[in-house]
C-alpha positions, -999 to +999 in steps of 0.1 A: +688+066+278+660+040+282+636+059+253+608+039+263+574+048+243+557+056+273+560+061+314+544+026+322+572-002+331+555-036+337+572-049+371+589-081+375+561-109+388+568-141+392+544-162+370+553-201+381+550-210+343+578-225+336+588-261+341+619-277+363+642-268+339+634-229+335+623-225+302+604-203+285+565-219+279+538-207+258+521-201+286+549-172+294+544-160+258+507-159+255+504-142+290+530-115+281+515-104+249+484-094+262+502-072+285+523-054+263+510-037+237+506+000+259+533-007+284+567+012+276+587-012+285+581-053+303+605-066+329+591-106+327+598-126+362+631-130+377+654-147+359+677-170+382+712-170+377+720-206+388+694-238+391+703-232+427+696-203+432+656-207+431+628-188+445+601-212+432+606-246+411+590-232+382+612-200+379+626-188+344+665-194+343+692-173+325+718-196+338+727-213+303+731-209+264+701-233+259+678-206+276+684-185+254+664-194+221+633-196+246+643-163+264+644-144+224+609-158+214+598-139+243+615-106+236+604-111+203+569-116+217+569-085+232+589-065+206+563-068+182+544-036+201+573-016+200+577-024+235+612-026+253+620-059+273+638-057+308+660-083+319+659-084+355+689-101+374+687-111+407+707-131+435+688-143+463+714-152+486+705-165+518+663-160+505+672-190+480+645-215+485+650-240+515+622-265+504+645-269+467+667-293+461+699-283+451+696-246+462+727-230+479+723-204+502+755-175+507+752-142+516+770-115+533+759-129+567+759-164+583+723-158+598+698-170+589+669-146+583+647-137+616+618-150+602+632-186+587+648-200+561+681-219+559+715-209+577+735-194+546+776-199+541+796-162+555+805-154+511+845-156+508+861-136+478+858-171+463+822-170+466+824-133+454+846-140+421+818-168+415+784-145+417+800-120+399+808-143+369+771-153+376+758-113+369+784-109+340+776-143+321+736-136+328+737-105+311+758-116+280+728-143+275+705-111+282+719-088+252+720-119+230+680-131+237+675-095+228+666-075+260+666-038+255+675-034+292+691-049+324+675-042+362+701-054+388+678-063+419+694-047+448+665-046+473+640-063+487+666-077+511+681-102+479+721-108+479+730-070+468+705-060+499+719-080+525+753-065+522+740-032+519+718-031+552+735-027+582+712-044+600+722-080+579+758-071+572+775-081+604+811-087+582+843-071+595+865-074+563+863-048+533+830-056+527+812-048+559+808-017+583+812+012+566+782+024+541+817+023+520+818-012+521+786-024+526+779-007+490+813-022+475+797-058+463+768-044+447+790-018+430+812-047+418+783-069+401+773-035+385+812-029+370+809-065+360+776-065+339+791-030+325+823-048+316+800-075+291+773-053+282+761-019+268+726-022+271+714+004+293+710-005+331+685+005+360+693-006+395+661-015+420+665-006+455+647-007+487+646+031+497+636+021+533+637-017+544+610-010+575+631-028+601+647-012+627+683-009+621+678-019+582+683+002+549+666+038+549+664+062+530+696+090+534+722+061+521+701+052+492+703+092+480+739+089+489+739+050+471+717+066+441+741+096+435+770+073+431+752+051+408+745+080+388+784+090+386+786+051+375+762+060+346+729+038+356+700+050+336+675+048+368+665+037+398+635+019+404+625+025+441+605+000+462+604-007+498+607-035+525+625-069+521+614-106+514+630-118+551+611-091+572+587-070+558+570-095+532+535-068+532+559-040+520+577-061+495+549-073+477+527-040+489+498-060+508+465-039+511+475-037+550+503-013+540+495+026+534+491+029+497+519+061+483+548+056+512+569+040+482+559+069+460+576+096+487+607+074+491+612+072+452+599+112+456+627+119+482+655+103+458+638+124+422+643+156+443+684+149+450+694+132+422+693+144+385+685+107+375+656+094+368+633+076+387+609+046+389+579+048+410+562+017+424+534+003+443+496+001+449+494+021+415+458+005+410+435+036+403+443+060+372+444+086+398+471+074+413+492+075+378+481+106+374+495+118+410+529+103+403+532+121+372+513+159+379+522+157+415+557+139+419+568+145+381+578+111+383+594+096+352+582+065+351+553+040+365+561+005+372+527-015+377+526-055+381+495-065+401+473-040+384+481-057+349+471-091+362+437-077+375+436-057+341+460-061+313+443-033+293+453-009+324+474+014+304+453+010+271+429+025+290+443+044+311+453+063+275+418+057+264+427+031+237+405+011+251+372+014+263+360+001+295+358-001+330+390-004+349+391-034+368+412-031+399+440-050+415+430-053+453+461-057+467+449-087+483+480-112+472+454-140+473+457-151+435+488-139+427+510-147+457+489-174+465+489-191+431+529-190+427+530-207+461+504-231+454+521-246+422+491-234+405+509-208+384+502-171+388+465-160+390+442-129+404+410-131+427+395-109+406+403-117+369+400-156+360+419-157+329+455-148+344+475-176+330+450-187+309+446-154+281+435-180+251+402-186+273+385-152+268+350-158+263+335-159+231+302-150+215+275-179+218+260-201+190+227-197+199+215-169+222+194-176+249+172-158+276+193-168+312+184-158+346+203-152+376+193-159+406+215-138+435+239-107+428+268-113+454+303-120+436+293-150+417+258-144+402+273-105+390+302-122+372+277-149+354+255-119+346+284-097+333+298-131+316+270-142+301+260-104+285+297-109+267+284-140+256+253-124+238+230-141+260+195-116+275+202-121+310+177-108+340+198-105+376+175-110+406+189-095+438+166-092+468+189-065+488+218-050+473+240-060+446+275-076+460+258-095+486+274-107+519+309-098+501+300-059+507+311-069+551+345-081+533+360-046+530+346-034+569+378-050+586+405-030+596+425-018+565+409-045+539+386-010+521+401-022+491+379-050+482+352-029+473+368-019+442+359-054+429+319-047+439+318-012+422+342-022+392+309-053+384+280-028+394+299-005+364+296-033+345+259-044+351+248-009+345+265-003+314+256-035+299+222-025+307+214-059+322+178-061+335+177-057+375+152-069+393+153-062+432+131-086+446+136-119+458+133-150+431+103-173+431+095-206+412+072-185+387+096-160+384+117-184+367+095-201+343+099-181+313+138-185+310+155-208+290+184-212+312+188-210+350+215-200+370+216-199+407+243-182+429+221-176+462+254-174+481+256-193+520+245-191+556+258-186+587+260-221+603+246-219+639+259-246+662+234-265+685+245-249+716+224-253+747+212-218+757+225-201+724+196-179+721+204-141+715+235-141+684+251-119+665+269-128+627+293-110+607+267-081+603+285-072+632+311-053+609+291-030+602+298+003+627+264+008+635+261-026+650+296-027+666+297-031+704+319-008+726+342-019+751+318-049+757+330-082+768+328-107+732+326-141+725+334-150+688+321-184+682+352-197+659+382-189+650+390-190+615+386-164+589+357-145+594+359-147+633+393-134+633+385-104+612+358-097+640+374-102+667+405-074+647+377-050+643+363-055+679+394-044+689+393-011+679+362-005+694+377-011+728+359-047+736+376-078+753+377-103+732+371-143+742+376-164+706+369-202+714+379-227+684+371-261+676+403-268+656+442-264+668+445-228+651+434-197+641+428-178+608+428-208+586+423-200+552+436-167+550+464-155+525+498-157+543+506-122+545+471-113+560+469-144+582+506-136+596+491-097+600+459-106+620+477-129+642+497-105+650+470-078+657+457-108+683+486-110+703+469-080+722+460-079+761+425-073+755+420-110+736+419-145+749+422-175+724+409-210+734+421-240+706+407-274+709+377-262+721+338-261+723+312-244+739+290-272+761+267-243+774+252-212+779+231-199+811+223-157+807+261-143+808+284-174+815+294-192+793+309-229+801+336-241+780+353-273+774+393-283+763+413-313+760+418-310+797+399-284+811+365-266+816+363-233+822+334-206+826+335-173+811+320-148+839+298-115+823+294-121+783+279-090+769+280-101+733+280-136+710+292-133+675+293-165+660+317-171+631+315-210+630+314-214+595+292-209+564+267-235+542+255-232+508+222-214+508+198-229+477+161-223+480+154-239+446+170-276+453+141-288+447+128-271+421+113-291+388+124-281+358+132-295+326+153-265+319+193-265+331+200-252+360+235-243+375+249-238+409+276-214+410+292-200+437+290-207+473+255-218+470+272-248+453+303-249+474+316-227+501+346-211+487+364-174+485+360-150+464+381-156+434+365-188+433+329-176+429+340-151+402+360-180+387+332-203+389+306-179+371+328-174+345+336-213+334+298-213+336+289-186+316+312-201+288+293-231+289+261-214+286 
């Protein structure tokens, strides 16, 4: 029995806090304890088995005896809230990272995977005597560091994975074909961490890989059953794999929130065993669906305790407070690991950073804001928590040109982080003003702070008269099976030229640069492109408009010019500038420029920005 205190299971993330040599930092420590005192039970990040086994460089290892004092500070950490800790082993096989030195790569194949990576060694019983001692020796060092719990990893299309699935398994010996086989390695690393160990064990699977040919989800009730007979305490069901289906692995926002839910649903209603539910579990009402709907046993959140580590305290209603939402965006998270920045969250600044939270000021002062997009909500929000009187001036509606980000297709989600500071502003009861800022209007503060946001940037291009911008989201001002030019090609233009789509317009997107979607998060970039490669789109690189006479539209290339015959609409998406009406303003009083009035950014750097400003203030 697992006997957790509660349902909620934090779910393994991988932080990016540790150094080259895998050790537990107080980085790990401090950013764990603020996440555990109403969580059942915390699985921390990965824990690689071997220094060549990597997924990142700054991964925590379980790989030696001198990991182990670190690893039992951080149980301890965490066992100080009656909370269990998870140890959660994992082989990556042939997803090993290429770009570290030293890695290996094996797995049950000697493909590599479809979309990259390095060409892994066919395993030999050799290599299968070796991981095994890998598993057995990891979870000896687990017990003694003090872990309540193992997880044994075998989804998301890691070692165990890629012998189960038939569609990687291509092995003709014992260990291949048959769902027989192709379940016999995974089965043996579970005998051998059972052999060392009698901590309780829960085994993660993929109940459907979403590739054609891959893992589904009859053998993982037939797998599931026979992991029961081998007495596993639960399984913890996801979906999709690393190689593949990336959005499903690390549930993306373009991926339909509850699918994981049925497939751990389908698994509760076959097997007497218990079962984890995962993904997009970012709303209380989505907890609350898993356990009154599905009778699910437990709730494994990760993303949602970045964007809120009070989730479950308040979800309980230990806490008071708005519940700030995880957007399912992978832009801090994902992106930060992969950055070398460390873990963070678009919408909550002091991932990674917990010893930061803001503190009550000295000496309280009457601040302005000038702009309520992103930015100038978080200083107001920020600065209330500071003590500080602060007046918000918005001349149209609070979230400014942020409220078009949710409009493309299947990005909804981004509103939460627009209602979730509205919440805020309103039960702060910070002054709102909705009229647009003048010089007087300013003179009676002791402190200014301007986040007026940015502009479109309108290239001089002869005959550019009659443009649309990005206002072109919005349905009511969406043409219909038009013929479109999108003026650039990067972020925003792409999102138009997605949501043109399905409003049945051609599509003509001219670029300066050499691609397209620059400066989107991986997942979504490798999603929209995608979405392009449609009949109804036409994508010019390297090139530039020279000009435009009524519907034609001349165009120019390395090596080419080309007209465009019977334009009915021109969006242009050619970049923003900061917007500040007060640059010149004459004060003696300080002024900051947050935001992308001061630089033209994303969102998690306005909210960022606001808040390092607000704790100067």
């Amino acid at each position: 029995m697992l006997n957790l205190k509660n349902n909620f299971i934090f779910a393994p993330i991988k932080t990016g806090y540790s150094n080259q040599s895998g050790v537990i930092t107080d980085r790990h420590l401090d950013f764990y304890k603020a996440r555990s005192e109403f969580i059942g039970a915390v699985t921390p990040e990965p824990l690689y088995l071997d220094k060549g086994l990597r997924e990142i460089p700054t991964q925590i290892g379980i790989n030696s005896d001198d990991k182990i004092e670190g690893l039992k500070k951080l149980t301890d950490t965490i066992h100080q809230f009656d909370t269990k800790v998870i140890a959660h082993l994992n082989h990556p096989g042939r997803m090993a990272n290429p770009n570290i030195p030293g890695n290996y790569f094996i797995s049950s194949t000697g493909q590599a995977c479809e979309n990259g990576g390095a060409i892994p060694r066919q395993m030999d019983s050799g290599d299968i005597k070796h991981v095994l001692g890998l598993f057995a020796s990891a979870a000896t060092r687990a017990e003694k560091a003090g872990f309540d719990i193992i997880e044994l990893q075998f989804g998301h299309g890691y070692l165990a994975a890629q012998f189960i699935s038939p569609k990687v398994n291509n092995r003709t010996d014992d260990y291949g074909g048959s769902f027989e086989n192709r379940i016999r390695f995974p089965l043996k690393i579970l005998d051998a961490v059972k052999s060392v160990t009698n901590l309780p064990v829960i085994v993660r699977i993929s109940g459907d890989e979403m590739i054609p040919d891959g893992i589904k989800i009859d053998e993982m009730i037939k797998f599931s059953k026979i992991l029961k007979d081998k007495s596993v305490e639960a399984i913890h069901v996801s979906a999709g794999t690393v190689c593949s289906t990336p959005p499903w692995f690390f549930q993306h926002m373009f991926v339909p929130k509850g699918k994981t839910w049925k497939l751990a649903d389908k698994i509760k209603e076959s097997v007497d065993i218990p079962v984890i539910y995962v993904g997009q579990i970012n709303e209380f009402k989505d907890v609350d669906k898993i356990l009154n709907d599905y009778k699910g046993d437990f709730v494994a959140i990760g993303r949602p305790l970045l964007a809120d580590p009070d989730f479950a305290g308040k979800y309980f209603g230990a806490i008071k407070g708005n519940l700030r939402s995880c957007l399912a965006c992978s832009e801090g998270c994902l992106g930060g690991v992969r950055s070398g920045n460390g873990l963070g969250c678009s919408v909550n600044p002091l991932v990674g950073r917990e010893k930061e939270v803001i503190g009550k000021a000295s000496v309280i002062k009457n601040v302005v804001v000038v702009g309520g997009g992103l930015a100038g909500m978080q200083a107001a929000v920020s600065l209330h928590q500071r003590g500080h009187k602060v007046t918000l001036f918005e001349k149209d509606k609070l979230g400014g040109q942020f409220l078009l980000a949710p409009l493309p297709p299947h990005k909804d989600s981004l509103i939460k982080i627009v209602d979730y500071l509205k919440k805020e502003i309103n039960d702060r009861n910070i002054t709102t003003l909705n009229k647009e800022a003048t010089y007087n209007d300013l003179s009676n503060f002791d402190e200014i702070v301007l986040a007026t946001g940015s502009k479109p940037t309108v290239p001089p291009i002869e005959g550019l008269k009659k443009y649309y911008w990005a206002e072109v989201l919005e349905n009511h001002n969406l043409p219909e099976n038009k013929r479109v030019l999108v003026v650039g090609g990067g972020l925003i233009g792409t999102e138009i030229a997605v949501k043109l789509l399905s409003k049945g317009n051609k599509v003509f997107i001219v670029e300066m640069m050499g691609e397209i979607a620059r400066g989107m998060e991986m997942l979504e970039q490798k999603l929209t492109l995608k979405a392009l490669q449609h009949e109804n789109v036409n994508i010019f690189l390297n090139t530039t408009i020279q000009k435009i006479c009524d519907n034609k539209v001349q165009i120019e290339g390395p090596d080419y010019k080309q007209t465009i015959e019977d334009i009915d609409v021109i969006v242009l998406a050619a970049g923003m500038k900061s917007y500040n009406p007060f640059e010149n303003i004459r004060t003696d009083k300080p002024v900051h420029i947050i935001g992308d009035a001061s630089k033209i950014g994303k969102a998690k750097d306005a909210i960022y920005d606001a808040y390092e400003t607000a704790r100067e203030i």
